[in-house]
C-alpha positions in Angstrom: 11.0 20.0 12.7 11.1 18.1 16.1 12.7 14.4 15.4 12.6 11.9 18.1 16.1 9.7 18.7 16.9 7.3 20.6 18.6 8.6 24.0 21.8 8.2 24.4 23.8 5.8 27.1 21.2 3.2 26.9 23.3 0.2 27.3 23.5 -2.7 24.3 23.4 -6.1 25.0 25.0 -9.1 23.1 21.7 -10.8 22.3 22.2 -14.3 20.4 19.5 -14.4 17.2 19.2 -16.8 14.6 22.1 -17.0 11.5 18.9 -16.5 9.6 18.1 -12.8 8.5 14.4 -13.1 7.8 14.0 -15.1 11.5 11.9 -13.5 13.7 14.4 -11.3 16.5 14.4 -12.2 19.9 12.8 -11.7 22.5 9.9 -13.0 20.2 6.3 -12.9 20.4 5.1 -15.5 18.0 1.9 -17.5 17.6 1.2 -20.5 15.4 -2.0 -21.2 14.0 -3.8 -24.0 12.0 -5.7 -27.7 12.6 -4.6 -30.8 13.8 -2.0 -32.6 11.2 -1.5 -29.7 9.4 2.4 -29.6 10.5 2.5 -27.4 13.3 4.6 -29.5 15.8 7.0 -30.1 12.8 7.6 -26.3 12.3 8.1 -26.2 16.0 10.9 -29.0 15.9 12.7 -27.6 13.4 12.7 -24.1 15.4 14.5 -25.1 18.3 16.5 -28.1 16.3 17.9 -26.5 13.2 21.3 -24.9 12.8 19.5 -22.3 10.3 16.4 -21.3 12.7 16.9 -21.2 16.9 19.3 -24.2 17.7 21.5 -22.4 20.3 19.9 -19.4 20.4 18.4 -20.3 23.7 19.8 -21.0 27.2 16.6 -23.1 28.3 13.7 -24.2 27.1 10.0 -24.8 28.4 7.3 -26.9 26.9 3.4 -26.8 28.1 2.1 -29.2 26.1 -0.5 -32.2 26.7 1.5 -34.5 24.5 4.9 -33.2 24.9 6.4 -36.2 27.4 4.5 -39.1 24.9 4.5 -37.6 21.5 7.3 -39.5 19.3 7.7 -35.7 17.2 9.2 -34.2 20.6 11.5 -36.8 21.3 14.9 -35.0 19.6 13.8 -31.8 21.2 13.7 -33.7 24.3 17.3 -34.8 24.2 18.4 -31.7 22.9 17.4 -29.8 25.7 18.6 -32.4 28.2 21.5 -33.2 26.4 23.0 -30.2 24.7 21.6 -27.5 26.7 22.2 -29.1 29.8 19.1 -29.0 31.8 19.1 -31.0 34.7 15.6 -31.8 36.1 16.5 -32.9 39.5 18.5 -29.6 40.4 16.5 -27.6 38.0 13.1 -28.7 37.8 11.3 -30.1 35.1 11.0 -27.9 31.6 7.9 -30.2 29.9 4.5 -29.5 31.6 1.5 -31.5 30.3 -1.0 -29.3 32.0 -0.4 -25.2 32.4 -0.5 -24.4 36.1 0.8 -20.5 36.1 2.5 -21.4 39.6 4.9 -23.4 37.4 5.8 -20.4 34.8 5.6 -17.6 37.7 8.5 -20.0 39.1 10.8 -19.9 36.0 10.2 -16.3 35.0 11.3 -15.5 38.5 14.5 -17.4 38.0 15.0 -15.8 34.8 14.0 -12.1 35.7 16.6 -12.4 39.0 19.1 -13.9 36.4 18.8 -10.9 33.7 18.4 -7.9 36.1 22.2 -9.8 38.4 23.9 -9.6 34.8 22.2 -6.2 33.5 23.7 -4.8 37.2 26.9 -6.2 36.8 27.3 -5.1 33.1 26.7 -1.5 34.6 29.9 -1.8 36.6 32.6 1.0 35.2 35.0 -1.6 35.6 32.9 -3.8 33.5 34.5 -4.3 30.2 33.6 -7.7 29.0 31.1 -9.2 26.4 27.2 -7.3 27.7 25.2 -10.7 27.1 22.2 -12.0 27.9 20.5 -15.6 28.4 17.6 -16.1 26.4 14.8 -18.4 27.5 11.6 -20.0 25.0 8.1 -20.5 26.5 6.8 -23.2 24.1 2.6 -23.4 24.6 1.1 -26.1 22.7 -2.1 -27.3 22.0 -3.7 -26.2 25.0 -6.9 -25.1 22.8 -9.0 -27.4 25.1 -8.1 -24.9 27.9 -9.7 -21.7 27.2 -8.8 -20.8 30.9 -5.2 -20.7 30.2 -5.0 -19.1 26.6 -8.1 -16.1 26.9 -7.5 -15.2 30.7 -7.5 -11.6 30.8 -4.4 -10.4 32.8 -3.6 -14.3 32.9 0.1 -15.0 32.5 0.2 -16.1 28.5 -0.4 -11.7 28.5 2.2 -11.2 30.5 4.2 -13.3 28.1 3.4 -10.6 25.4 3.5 -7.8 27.2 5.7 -8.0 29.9 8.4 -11.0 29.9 10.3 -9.9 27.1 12.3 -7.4 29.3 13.4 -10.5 31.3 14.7 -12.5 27.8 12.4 -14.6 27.7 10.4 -15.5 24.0 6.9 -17.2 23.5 5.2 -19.2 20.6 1.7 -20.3 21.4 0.7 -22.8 18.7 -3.2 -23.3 18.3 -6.2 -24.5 15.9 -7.6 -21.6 16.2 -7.1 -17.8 16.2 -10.1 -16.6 17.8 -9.3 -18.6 20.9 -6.2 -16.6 21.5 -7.0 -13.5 23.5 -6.9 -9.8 22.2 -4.1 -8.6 24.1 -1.9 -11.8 23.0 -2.7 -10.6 19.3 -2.2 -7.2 19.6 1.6 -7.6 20.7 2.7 -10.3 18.3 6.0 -10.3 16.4 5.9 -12.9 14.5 3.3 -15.3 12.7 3.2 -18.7 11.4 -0.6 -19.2 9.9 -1.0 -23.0 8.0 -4.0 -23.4 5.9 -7.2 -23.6 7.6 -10.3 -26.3 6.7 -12.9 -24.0 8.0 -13.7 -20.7 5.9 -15.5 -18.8 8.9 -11.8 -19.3 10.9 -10.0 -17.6 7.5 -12.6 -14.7 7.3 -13.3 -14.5 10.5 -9.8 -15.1 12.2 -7.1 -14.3 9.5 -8.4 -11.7 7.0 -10.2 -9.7 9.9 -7.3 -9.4 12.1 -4.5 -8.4 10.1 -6.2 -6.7 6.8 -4.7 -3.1 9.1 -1.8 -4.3 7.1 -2.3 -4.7 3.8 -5.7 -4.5 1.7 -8.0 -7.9 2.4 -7.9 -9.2 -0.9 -4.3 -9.1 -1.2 -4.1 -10.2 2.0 -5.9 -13.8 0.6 -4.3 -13.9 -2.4 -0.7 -14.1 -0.2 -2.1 -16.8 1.9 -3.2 -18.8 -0.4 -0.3 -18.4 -2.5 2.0 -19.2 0.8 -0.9 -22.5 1.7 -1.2 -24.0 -1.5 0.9 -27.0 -0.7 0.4 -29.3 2.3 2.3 -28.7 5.2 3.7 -24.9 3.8 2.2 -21.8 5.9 2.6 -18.0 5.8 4.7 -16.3 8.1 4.1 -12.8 8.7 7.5 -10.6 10.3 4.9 -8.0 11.8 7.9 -5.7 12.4 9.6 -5.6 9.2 8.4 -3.0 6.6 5.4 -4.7 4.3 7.6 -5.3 1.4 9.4 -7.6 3.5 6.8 -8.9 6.2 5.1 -11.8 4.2 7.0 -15.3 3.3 6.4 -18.7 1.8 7.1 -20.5 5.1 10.9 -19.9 5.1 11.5 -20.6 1.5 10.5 -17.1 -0.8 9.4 -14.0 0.0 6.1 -12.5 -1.2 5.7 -9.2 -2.0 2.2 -7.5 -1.9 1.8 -5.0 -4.6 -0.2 -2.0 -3.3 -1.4 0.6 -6.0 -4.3 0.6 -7.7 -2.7 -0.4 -11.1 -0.9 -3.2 -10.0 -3.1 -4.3 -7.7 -5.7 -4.8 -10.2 -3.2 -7.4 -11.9 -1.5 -9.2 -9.5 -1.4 -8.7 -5.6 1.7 -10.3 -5.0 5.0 -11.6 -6.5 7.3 -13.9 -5.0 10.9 -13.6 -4.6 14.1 -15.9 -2.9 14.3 -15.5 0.8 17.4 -14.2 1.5 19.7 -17.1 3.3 22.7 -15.2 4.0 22.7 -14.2 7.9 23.6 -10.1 8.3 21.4 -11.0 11.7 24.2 -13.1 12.4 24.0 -15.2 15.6 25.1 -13.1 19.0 24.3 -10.0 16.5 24.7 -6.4 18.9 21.3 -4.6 18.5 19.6 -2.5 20.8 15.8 -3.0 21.9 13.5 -3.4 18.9 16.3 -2.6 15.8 16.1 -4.9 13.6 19.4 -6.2 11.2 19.3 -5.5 7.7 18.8 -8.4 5.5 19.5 -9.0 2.3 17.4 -7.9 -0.7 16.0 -9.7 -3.5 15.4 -9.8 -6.9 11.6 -9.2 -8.2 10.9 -12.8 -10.7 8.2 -12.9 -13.1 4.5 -14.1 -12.4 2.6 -14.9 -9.0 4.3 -17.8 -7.7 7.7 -17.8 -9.7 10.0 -17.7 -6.9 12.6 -20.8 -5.1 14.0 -20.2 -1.8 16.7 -22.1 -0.4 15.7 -22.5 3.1 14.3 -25.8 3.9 10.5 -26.3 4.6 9.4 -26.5 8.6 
């Protein structure tokens, strides 16, 4: 039978990810969702601050949010990217934005696209024999759920984001209260999840359970959020391109594992099982355009919530 390989000669880059296995890969396409206070802007924090998560995955770092410049939570983020990634606002420009005008992202993703394809060319020299890698770049959009303009605009820029902007390097994470005022196209292309328990039912049935139940049956899709929500502050995150017995977790701490035949099914949808810590995506990990590092496996525990990760909560 006909089996379809990758082609050969397609060049591999040295693309920095996360010392965490279960970490979404970059480029990501990631999108937070859940209501004010429920610990959205913490998760965030501890993204780009955390040795485990993103902290020095990326070259530079841009924030479109309303609050970003007076909200006490951004502070350390703040510094970090001034201080350790060394962006200079004066010959740079600025990287916080407390309205989205797309003149301002057109503008970096210019930089950024001019940046990738001068190193991509130079890589391709024969006399080229040095390290192949490239500068990643976060687009941070938060809370701009008051700004339907920006967030549902068909063929707007946030698409572009998902659909485009990836081959340049660059990752995005739209946080929001509210799924359904994400557009289609944005949801079709995601990567990654974070979902944070929701205070209106209609948003969980209607948002949720509808969109993603192509993945696993609805009810077991409720019974793993709920098991990943039942504490303040925790949230499921969804790996949409990891196989389905590894695509669901207990913020970063466990695993949980649907169960999809009839049988078991019937008695419990899920278990839950310890996240794997120990990084085989190591940071600056060689991987070619969507292959994804193996990471390790875990051990099956008894009952529905019986399971203790050791990653730390975000």
């Amino acid at each position: 039978m006909p089996v379809i390989r990758p082609q050969k000669g397609i060049p591999e880059y040295h693309i920095r990810q996360s010392p965490t296995a279960i970490m979404p890969k970059v480029p990501m396409r990631a999108l937070a969702v859940g209501p004010g206070s429920a610990g959205k802007t913490v998760m965030l924090s501890a993204l780009i601050l955390d040795k485990d998560k993103f902290r020095n995955v990326f070259s530079r770092i841009f924030i479109w949010s309303p609050s970003v410049k007076v909200d006490d939570s951004w502070g350390p983020v703040r510094d970090y990217i001034r201080k350790e990634l060394g962006h200079d606002e004066e010959a740079e420009g600025p990287f916080m934005f407390e309205t989205f005008n797309q003149a301002d992202m057109d503008r970096v993703v210019r930089r950024q696209q001019k940046i990738t394809e001068t190193l991509k060319k130079a890589y391709a020299e024969k006399r080229y024999t040095g390290q192949k890698r490239l500068f990643q770049v976060l687009f941070l959009i938060d809370d701009m759920a008051d700004s339907p303009q920006t967030v549902r605009k068909a063929g707007g820029a946030l698409e572009s984001c998902y659909v485009r902007y990836r081959h340049f390097s660059i990752s995005t994470l739209i946080s929001t209260q509210a799924l359904k005022l994400i557009s289609p196209c944005i949801r079709k292309n995601l990567t990654a999840g974070f979902f944070f328990r929701m205070r209106n039912s209609s948003e969980l049935v209607l948002g949720i359970l509808e969109e993603f139940s192509a993945l696993v049956p609805r009810e077991v899709l409720l019974k793993l959020y709920k098991a990943a929500t039942a504490e303040p502050f925790q949230f499921l995150f969804i790996d949409f391109l990891a196989p389905v017995e590894q695509m669901f977790y207990k913020s970063f701490e466990s695993r949980l594992v649907p169960r999809l035949t009839d049988q078991e099914e019937a008695a419990d949808p899920s278990t839950e099982i310890a996240a794997p810590s120990n990084a085989s995506a190591s940071a600056g990990a060689v991987q070619r355009h969507g292959q994804r590092p193996q990471g390790a496996g875990g051990r099956g525990l008894g009952g529905d919530v019986a399971g203790h990760g050791p990653q730390g909560r975000g």
